[in-house]
N, C-alpha and C positions, 0 to 999 in steps of 0.2 A: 504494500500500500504506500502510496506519493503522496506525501504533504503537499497544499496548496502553498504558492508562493507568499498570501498572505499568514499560512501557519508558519512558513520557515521567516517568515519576517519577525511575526510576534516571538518564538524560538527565542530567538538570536536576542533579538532586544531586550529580553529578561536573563538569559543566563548570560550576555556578551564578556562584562567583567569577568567570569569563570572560565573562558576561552583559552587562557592560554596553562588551565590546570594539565590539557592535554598534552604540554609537549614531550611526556616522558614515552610516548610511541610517537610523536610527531616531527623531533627534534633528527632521530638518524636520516627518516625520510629526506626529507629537509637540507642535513647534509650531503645526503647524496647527489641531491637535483643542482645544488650550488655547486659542487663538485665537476658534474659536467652542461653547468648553462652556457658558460661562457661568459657568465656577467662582464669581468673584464674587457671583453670586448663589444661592451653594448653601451649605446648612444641614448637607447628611449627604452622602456620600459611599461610595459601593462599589465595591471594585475585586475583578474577577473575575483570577486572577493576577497579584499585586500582583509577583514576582520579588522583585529585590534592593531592593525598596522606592524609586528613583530618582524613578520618576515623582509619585507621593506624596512624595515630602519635596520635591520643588518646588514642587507644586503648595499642600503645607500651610504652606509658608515664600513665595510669595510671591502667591498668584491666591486662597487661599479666605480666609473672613474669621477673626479669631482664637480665635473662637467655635463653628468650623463641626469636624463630626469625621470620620471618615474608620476606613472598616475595610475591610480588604486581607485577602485568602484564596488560598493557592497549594497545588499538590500536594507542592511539594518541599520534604524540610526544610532543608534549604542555605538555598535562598531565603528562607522564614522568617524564619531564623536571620538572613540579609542584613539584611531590612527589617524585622527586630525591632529591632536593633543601629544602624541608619541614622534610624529615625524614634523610638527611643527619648527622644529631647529633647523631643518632642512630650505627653509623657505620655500623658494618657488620652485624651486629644482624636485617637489613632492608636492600632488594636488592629489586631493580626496575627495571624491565625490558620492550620494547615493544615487542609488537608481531601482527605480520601480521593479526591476527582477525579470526586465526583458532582457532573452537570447542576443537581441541584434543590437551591437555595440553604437553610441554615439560616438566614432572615431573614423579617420581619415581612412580612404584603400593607403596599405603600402607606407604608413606614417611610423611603426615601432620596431624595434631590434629582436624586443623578446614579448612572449606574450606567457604569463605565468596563471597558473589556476591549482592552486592549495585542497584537500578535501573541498570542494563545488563540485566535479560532474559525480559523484557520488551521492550527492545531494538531489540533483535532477532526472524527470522520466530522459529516458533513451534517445528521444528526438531531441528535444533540447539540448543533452550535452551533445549533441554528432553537430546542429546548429551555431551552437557555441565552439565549437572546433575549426568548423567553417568559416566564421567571424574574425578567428584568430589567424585561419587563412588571408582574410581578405583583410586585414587592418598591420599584417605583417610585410616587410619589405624581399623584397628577394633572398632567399639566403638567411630569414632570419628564423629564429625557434621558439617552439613552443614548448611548454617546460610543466609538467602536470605532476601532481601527485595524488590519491586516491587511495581510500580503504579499498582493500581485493582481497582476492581468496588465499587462505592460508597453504603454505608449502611445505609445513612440518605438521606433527601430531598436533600439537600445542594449538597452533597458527590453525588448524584445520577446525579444530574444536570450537577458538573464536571467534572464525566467520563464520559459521555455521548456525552461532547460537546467534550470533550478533543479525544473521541473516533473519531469522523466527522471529526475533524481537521486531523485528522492521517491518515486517509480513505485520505483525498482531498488534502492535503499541507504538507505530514510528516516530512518535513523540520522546518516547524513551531515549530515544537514539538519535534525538538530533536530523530524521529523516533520514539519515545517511545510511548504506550498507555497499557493501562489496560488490568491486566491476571491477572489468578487464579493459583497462584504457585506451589496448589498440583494436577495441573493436569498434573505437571512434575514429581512430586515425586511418585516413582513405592513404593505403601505399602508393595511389597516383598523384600524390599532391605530397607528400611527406615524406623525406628519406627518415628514419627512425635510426637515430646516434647511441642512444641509449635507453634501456629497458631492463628494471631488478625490481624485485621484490625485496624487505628487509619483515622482520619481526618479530622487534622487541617488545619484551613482554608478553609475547603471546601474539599480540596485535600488528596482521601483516597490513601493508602499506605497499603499494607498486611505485615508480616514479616512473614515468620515460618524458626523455626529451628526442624530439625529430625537426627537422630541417624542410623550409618550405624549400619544393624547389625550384631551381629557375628557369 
């Protein structure tokens, strides 16, 4: 069962402050994706769910260059409000904005370097996140990447165990859970449009997490 966009709004805006209690399975993901983005060589920057702004003010304080900028879009205004307030130091070089929870981005064809999305298509029915794929297609420059991470299905005993229950709970109570449950991220990414650079699962704690990053091509 899919949360309405207006449940995952209300979600967010009541637990947002408690967002970043997750990063003790959210944190290796994370570094993986940093590992092979390429931040370093990125100019612009877009984050599809930016949240409490975490991952942005790492990434703008220690991986992109001083010059490079970065704009973040979330449904909830908590969150906003988080990583308005966290990336504030950044000035202009960091814009945050909400938006209604539409698929189809307010941004330029061909305007960003990277295009990032944190646990989101996990959050989204199937059309939506393949749309939102798409979007990152069209709003990415030649050459530039897309950078995902998502809860997925577990790869060990442990990890097989958590996605499994964690799946029943999203089936029967998705509110429990944030909406979120377990997907395979390249069944979003179209091979004719994306060379795929990197693809791992990690799962600490129990809790597997996929990352991949792929290459629009030119």
């Amino acid at each position: 069962m899919m949360l309405s966009k207006e449940e995952i709004r209300s979600i967010y805006d009541r637990v947002g402050k408690l967002q970043d209690t997750q990063k003790f399975y959210e944190e290796p993901a994370l570094r993986d994706l940093v590992a092979h983005a390429g931040f370093d060589g990125a100019g612009s920057v877009f984050e599809y769910g930016c949240g409490t702004g975490s991952f942005a003010h790492q990434i703008l304080l220690h991986d992109l260059s001083p010059d490079a900028r970065y704009v973040g879009v979330d449904i909830s205004s908590t969150m906003i409000s988080l990583a308005k307030k966290r990336l504030s130091s950044f000035g202009e070089r960091a814009e945050v904005r909400q938006i209604e929870g539409s698929t189809l981005l307010d941004a330029p064809d061909g305007h960003f370097d990277r295009f990032v999305s944190n646990y989101v298509l996990d959050l989204l029915p199937a059309e939506d996140a393949a749309t939102t794929v798409r979007e990152a297609f069209r709003i990415l420059v030649p050459g530039g990447r897309i950078c995902l991470v998502s809860l997925t299905h577990g790869t060990t005993f442990l990890s097989r165990m958590v996605s499994s229950t964690w799946t029943t709970i999203q089936h029967r109570m998705p509110k429990l859970v944030g909406g979120c449950r377990p997907v395979e991220l390249g069944e979003f990414v179209d091979g004719n449009h994306w060379d795929v650079l990197h693809l791992a699962k990690v799962t600490p704690f129990g809790v597997p997490s996929e990352i991949l990053v792929a290459q629009k091509r030119l």
